[in-house]
ROMIGU-596913 format. One record per atom (N, C-alpha, C): x, z, y; residue in three letters. Coordinates in pm, whole numbers, plus 50000, padded with zeros to 5 digits. Each point is the difference from the previous one (the first is absolute). Layout:
<drenzas>
DRENZA      xx      zz      yy    aa
DRENZA       X       Z       Y   ALA
...
</drenzas>
This chain:
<drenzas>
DRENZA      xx      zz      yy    aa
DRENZA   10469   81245   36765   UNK
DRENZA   49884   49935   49943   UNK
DRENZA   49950   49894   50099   UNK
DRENZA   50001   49891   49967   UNK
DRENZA   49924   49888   50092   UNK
DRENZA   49844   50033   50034   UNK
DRENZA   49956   49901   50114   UNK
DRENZA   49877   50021   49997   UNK
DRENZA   49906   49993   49960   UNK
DRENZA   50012   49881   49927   UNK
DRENZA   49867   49965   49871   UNK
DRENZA   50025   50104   49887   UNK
DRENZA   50089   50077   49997   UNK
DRENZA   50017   50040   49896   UNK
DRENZA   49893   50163   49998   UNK
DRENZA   50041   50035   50134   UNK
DRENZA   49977   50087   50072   UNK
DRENZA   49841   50018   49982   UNK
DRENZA   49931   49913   50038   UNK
DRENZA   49859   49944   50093   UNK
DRENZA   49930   50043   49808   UNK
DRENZA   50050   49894   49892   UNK
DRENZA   49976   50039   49901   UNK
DRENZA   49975   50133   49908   UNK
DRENZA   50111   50052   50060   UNK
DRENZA   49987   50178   49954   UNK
DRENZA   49860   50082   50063   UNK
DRENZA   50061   49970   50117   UNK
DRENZA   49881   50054   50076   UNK
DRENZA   49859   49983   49952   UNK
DRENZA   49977   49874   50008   UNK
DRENZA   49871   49955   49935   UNK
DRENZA   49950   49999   49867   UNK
DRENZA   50107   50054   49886   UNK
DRENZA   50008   50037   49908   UNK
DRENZA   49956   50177   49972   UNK
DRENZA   50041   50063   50126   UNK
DRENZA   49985   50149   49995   UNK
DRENZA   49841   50034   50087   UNK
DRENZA   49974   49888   50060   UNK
DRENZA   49859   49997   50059   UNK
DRENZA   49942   49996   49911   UNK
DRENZA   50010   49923   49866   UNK
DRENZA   49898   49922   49900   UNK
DRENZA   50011   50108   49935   UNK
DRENZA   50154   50065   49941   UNK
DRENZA   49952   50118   49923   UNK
DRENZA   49892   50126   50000   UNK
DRENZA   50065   50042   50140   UNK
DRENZA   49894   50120   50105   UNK
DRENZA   49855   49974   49996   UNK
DRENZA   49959   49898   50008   UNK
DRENZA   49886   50014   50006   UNK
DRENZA   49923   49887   49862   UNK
DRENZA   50062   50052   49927   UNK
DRENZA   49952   49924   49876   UNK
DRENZA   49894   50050   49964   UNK
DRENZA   49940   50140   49976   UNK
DRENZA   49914   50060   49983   UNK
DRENZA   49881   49963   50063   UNK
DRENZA   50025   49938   50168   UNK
DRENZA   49874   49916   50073   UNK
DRENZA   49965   49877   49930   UNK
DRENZA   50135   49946   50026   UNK
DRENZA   49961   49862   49918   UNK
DRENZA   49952   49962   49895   UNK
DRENZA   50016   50128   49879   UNK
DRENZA   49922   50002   49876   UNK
DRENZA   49848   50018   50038   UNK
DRENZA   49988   50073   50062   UNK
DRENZA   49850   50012   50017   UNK
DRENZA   49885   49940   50115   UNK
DRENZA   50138   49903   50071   UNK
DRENZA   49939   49866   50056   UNK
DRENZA   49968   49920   49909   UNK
DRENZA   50069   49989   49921   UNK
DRENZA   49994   49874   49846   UNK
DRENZA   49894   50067   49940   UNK
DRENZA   49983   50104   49924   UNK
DRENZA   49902   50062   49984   UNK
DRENZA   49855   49988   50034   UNK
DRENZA   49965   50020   50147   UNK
DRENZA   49936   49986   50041   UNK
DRENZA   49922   49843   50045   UNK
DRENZA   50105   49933   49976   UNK
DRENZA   49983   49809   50070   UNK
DRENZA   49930   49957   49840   UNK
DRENZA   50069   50104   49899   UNK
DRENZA   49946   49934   49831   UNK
DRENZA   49902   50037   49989   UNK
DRENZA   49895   50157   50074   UNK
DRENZA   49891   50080   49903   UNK
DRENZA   49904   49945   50080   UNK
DRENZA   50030   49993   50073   UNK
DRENZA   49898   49980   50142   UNK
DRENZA   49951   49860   50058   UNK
DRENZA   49837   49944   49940   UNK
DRENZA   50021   49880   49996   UNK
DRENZA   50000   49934   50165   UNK
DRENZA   49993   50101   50098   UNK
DRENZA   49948   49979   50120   UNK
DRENZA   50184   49989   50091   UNK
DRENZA   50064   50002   49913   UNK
DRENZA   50120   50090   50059   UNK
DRENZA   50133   49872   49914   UNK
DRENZA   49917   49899   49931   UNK
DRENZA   50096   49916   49897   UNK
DRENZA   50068   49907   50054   UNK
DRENZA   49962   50008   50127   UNK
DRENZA   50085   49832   50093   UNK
DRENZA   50126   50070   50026   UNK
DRENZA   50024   50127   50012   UNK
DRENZA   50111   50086   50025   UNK
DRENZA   50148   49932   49924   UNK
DRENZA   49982   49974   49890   UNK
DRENZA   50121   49924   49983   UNK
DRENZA   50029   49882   50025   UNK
DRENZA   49888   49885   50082   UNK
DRENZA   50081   49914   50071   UNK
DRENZA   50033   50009   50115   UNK
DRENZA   49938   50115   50068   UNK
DRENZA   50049   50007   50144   UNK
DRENZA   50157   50012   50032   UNK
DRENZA   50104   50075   49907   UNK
DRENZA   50137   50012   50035   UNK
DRENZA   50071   49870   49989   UNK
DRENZA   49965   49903   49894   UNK
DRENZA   49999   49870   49998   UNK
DRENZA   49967   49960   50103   UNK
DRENZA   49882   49970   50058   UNK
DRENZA   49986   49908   50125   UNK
DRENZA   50094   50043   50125   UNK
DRENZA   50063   50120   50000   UNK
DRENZA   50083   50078   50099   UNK
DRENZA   50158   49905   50029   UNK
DRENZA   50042   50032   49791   UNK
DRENZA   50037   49925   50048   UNK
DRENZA   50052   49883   49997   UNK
DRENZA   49912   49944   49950   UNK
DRENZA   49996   49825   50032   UNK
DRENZA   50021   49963   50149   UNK
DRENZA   49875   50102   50084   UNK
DRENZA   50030   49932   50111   UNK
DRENZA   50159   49996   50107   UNK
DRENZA   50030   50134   49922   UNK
DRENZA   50155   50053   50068   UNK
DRENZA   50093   49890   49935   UNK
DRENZA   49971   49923   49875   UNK
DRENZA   50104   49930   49925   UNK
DRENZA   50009   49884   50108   UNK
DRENZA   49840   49979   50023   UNK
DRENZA   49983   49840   50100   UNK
DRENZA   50070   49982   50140   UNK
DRENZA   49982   50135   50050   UNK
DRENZA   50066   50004   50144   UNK
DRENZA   50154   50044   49974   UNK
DRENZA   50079   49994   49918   UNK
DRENZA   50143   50000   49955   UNK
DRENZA   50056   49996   50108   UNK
DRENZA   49978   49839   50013   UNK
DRENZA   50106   49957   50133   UNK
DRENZA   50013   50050   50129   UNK
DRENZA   49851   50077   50039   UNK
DRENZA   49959   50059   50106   UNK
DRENZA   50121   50147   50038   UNK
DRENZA   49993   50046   49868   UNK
DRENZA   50008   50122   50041   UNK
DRENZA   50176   50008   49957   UNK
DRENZA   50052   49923   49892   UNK
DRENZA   50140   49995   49989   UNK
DRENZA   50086   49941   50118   UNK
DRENZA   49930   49991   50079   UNK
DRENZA   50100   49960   50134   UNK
DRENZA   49997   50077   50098   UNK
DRENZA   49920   50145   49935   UNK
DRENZA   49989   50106   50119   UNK
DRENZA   50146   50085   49976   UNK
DRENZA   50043   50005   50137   UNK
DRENZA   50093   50111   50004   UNK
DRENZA   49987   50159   49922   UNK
DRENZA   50085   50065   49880   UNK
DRENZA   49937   50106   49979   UNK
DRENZA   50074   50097   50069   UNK
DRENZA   49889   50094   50067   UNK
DRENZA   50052   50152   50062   UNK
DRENZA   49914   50073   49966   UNK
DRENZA   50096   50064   49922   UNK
DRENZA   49990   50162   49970   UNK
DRENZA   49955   50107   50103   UNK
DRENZA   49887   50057   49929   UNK
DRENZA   49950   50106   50117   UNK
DRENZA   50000   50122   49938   UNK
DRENZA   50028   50123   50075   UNK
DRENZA   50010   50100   49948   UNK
DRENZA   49827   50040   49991   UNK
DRENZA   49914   49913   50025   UNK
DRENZA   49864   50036   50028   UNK
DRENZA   49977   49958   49886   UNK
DRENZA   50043   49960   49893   UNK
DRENZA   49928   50021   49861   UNK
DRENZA   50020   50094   49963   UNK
DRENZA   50096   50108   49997   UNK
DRENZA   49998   50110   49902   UNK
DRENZA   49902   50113   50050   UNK
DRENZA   49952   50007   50150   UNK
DRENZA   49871   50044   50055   UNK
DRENZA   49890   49923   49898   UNK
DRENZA   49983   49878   49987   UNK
DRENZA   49920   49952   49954   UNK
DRENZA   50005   50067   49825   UNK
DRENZA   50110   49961   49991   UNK
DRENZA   49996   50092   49855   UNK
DRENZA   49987   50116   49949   UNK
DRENZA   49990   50098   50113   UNK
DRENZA   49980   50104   49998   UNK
DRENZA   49843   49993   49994   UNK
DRENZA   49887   49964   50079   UNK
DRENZA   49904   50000   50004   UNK
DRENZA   49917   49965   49853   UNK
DRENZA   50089   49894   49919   UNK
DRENZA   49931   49947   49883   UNK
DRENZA   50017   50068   49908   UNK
DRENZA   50100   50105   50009   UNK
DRENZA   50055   50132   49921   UNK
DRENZA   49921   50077   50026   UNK
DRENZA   49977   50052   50094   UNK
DRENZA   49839   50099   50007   UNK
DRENZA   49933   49956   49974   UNK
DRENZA   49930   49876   50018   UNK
DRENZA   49871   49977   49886   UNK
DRENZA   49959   49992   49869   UNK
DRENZA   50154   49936   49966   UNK
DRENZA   50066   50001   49818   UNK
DRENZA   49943   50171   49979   UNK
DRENZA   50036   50133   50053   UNK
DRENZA   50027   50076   50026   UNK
DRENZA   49817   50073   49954   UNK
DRENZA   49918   49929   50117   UNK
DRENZA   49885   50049   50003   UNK
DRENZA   49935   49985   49888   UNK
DRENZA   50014   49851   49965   UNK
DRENZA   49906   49937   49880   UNK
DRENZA   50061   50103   49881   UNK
DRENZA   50159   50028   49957   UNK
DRENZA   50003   50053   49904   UNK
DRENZA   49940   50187   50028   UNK
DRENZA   49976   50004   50129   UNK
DRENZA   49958   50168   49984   UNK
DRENZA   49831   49997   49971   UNK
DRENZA   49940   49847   50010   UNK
DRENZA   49846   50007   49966   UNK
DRENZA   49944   49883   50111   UNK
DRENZA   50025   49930   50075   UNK
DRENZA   49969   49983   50100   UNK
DRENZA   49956   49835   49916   UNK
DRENZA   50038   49957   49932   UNK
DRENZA   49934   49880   49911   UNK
DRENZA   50086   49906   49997   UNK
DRENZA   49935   49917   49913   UNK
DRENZA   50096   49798   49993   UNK
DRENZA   49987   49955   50114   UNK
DRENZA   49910   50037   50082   UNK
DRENZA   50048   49905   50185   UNK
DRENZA   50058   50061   50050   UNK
DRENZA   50020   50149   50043   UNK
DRENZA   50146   49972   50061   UNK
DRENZA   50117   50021   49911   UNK
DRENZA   50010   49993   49892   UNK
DRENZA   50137   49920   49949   UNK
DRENZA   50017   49892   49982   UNK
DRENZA   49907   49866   49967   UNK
DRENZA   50005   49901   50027   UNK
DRENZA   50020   49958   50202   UNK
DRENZA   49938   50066   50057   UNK
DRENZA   50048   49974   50167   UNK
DRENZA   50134   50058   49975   UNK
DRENZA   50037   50143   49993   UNK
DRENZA   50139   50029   49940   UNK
DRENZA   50098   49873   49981   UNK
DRENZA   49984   49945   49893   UNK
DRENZA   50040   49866   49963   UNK
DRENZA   50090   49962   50090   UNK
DRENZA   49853   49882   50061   UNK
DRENZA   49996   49896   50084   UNK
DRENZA   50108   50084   50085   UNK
DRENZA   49978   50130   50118   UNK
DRENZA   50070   50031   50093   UNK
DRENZA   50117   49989   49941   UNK
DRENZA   50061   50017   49903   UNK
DRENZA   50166   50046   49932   UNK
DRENZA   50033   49839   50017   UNK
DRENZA   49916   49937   49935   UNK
DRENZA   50083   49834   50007   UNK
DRENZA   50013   49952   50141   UNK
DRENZA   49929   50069   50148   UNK
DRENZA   50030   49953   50090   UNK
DRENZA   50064   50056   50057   UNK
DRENZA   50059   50088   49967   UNK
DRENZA   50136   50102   50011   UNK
DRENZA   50095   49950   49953   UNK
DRENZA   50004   49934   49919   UNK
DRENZA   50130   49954   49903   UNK
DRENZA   50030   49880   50136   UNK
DRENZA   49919   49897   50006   UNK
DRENZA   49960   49876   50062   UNK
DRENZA   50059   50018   50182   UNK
DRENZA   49973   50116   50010   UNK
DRENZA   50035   50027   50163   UNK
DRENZA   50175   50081   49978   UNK
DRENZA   49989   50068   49867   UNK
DRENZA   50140   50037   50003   UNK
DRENZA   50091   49872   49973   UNK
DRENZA   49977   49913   49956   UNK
DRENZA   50110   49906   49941   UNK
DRENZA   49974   49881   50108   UNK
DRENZA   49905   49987   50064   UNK
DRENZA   49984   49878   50052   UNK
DRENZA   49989   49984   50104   UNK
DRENZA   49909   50122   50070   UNK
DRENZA   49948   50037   50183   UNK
DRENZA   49845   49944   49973   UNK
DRENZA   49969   50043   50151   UNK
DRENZA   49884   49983   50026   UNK
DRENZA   49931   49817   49993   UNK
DRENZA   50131   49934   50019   UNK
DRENZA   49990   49860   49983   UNK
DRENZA   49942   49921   49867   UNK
DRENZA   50057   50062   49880   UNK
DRENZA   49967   50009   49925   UNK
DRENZA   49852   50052   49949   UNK
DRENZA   49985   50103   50051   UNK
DRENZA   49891   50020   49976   UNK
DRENZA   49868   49949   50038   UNK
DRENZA   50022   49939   50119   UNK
DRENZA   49929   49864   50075   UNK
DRENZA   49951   49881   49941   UNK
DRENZA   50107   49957   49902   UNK
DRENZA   50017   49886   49940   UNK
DRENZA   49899   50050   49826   UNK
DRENZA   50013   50128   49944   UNK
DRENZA   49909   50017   49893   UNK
DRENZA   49894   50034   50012   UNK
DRENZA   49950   50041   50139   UNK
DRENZA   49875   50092   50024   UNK
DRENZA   49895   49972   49899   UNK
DRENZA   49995   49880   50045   UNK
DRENZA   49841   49927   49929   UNK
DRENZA   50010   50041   49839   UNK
DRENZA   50121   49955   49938   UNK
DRENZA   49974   50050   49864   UNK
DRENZA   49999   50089   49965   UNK
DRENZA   50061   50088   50027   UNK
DRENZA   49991   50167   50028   UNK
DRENZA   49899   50028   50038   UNK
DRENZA   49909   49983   50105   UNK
DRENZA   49856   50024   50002   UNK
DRENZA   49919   49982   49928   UNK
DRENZA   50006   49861   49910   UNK
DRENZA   49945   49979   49899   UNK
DRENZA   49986   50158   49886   UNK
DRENZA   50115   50038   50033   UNK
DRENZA   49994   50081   49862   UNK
DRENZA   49934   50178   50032   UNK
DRENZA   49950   50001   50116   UNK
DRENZA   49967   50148   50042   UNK
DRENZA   49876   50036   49899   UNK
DRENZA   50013   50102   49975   UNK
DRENZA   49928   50040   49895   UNK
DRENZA   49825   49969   50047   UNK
DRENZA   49921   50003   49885   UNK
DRENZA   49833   49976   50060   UNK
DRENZA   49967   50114   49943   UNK
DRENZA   50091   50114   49943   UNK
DRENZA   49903   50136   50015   UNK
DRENZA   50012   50029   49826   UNK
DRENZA   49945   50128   49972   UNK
DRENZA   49986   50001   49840   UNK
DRENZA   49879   50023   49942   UNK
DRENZA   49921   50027   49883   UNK
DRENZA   49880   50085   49976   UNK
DRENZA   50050   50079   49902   UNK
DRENZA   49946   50135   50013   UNK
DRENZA   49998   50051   49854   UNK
DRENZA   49915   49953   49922   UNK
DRENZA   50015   49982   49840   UNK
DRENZA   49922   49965   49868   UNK
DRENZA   49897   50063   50022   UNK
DRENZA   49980   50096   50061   UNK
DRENZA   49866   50100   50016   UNK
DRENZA   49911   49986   50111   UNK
DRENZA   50073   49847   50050   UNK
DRENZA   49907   50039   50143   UNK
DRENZA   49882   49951   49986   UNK
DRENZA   49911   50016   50141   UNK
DRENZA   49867   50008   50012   UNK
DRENZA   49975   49883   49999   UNK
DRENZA   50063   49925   50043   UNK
DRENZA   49997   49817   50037   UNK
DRENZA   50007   49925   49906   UNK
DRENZA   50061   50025   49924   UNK
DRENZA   49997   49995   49859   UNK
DRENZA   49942   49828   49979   UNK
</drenzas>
């Protein structure tokens, strides 16, 4: 299997796994009028990763075995949120798994080069429908 081909699966089996977050990120970005900018933020992510192209396609990629640590970590939180623990940490869940993927396929170099948009996307937290803040 080539590598793009590869990188695709992967990120295909990320998107599946945690589809259940992502529904109720979408969910939540639609009910919640405080919470509605949520769907342009992955957009602005990555626009800005589209802009710095050139930046980062001329980085050497190395593979680190320090993503699947990393992926392990975003697996326990996937982990927590589905035992009760909420939409932020499976949405942080998330985020950690894609920078697992990012450090497995690419290195730490890589990960240098997306930070900013990737930061962009760290979760700002959830409310329950019931909360007090309301």
């Amino acid at each position: 299997m080539t590598r793009p081909a590869l990188i695709v699966c992967v990120a295909a089996a990320v998107a599946i796994c945690y589809a259940p977050i992502l529904l109720g990120m979408a969910n939540q970005w639609w009910s919640d009028e405080d919470m509605s900018h949520g769907f342009l933020v992955p957009l602005v992510a990555v626009w800005i990763g589209w802009r710095e192209r050139d930046r980062w396609r001329n980085l050497p990629l190395q593979s680190s075995p320090w993503g699947l640590a990393i992926l392990a970590l975003g697996a326990a939180l996937h982990l927590a949120a589905t035992l009760g623990a909420g939409l932020f940490a499976g949405s942080l869940g998330f985020l950690v798994s894609v920078i697992g993927v990012v450090v497995c396929f690419g290195g730490f170099g890589l990960l240098r080069a997306w930070l900013f948009p990737l930061a962009l996307l760290l979760p700002a937290g959830s409310r329950s429908p019931h909360s007090q803040y309301k």
